[in-house]
N, C-alpha and C positions, 0 to 999 in steps of 0.2 A: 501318249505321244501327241505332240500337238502339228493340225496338220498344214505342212506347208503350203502355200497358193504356188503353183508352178504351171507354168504353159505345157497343154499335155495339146496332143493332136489326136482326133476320134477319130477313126477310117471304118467307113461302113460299106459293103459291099452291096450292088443291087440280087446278087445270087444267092444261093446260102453258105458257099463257097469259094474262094476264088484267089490262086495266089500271084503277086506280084514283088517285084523286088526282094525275093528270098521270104516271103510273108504270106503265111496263111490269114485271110482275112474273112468273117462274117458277115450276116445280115443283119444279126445283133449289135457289131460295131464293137471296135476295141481299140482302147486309149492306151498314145503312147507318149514317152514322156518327151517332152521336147531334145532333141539332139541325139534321138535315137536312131537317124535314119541318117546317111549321107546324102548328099546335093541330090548325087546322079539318082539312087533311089527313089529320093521325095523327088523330082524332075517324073520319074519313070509312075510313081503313083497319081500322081497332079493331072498327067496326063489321060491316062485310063478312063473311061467312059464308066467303064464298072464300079468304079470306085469313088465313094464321095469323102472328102477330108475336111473336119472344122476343127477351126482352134481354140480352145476354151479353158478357163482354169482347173485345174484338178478339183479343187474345191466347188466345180459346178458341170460336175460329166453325169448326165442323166443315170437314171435307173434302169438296168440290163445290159450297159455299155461293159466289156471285160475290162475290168482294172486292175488285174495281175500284176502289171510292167510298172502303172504308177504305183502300185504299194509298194514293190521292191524297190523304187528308186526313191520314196518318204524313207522306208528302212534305213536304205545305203546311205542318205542323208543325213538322217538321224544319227546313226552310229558314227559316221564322220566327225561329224556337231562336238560327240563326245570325245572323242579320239583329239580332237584339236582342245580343248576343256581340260584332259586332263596330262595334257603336254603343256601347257599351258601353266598348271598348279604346280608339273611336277617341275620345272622351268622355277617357279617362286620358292620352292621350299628350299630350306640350308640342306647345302651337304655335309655328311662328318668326315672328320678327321681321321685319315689315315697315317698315324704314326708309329713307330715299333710295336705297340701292343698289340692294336690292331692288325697289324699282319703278321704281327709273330714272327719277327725278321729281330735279329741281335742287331745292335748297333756296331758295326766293323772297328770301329776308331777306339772304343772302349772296350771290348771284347780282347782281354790277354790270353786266356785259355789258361788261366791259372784257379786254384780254386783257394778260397780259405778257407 
């Protein structure tokens, strides 16, 4: 899987714990993916003394940083990617023909109900 550049937001906590905006946060620091937080939250983190937030690409969140959230959202990405790829082919391919045979329907018009 190749991996996306996306704006992720690292929130590090000066505690070892500490939660804000419905979020348990570290000392360690844990990346989130951009668009993961509403206004008022990110407003309510920004704010907080305890807490420090940098913006950086996914493809450059240091080492020990928790990146759970960004790999589910490369996944969800991913899997999307394909999901649009193969709507896409199934969009180009012919469809066949549904004619009598195929559904196994008599033709009403030609059907006397007589037999020879």
């Amino acid at each position: 899987m190749s991996k996306l550049a996306i704006v992720s937001l690292i929130i590090t906590a000066s505690v070892p714990s500490f939660r804000r905006a419905g979020t348990t946060f570290t000392d360690a620091g844990k990346a989130f993916p951009e668009g993961y937080f509403t206004e008022e939250q990110l407003n309510a983190i920004h704010k907080e003394k305890k807490l420090s937030v940098r913006e950086v690409q996914s493809d450059a969140i240091p080492e020990g940083v928790d990146t759970s959230l960004i790999s589910a959202a490369l996944t969800a990405s991913a899997a999307e990617e394909k999901t649009k790829e193969k709507k896409t082919a199934s969009q180009a391919a012919p469809t066949k023909s549904t004619g009598a045979k195929a559904t196994g329907k008599a033709n009403a018009a030609n059907d006397t109900g007589a037999s020879a």
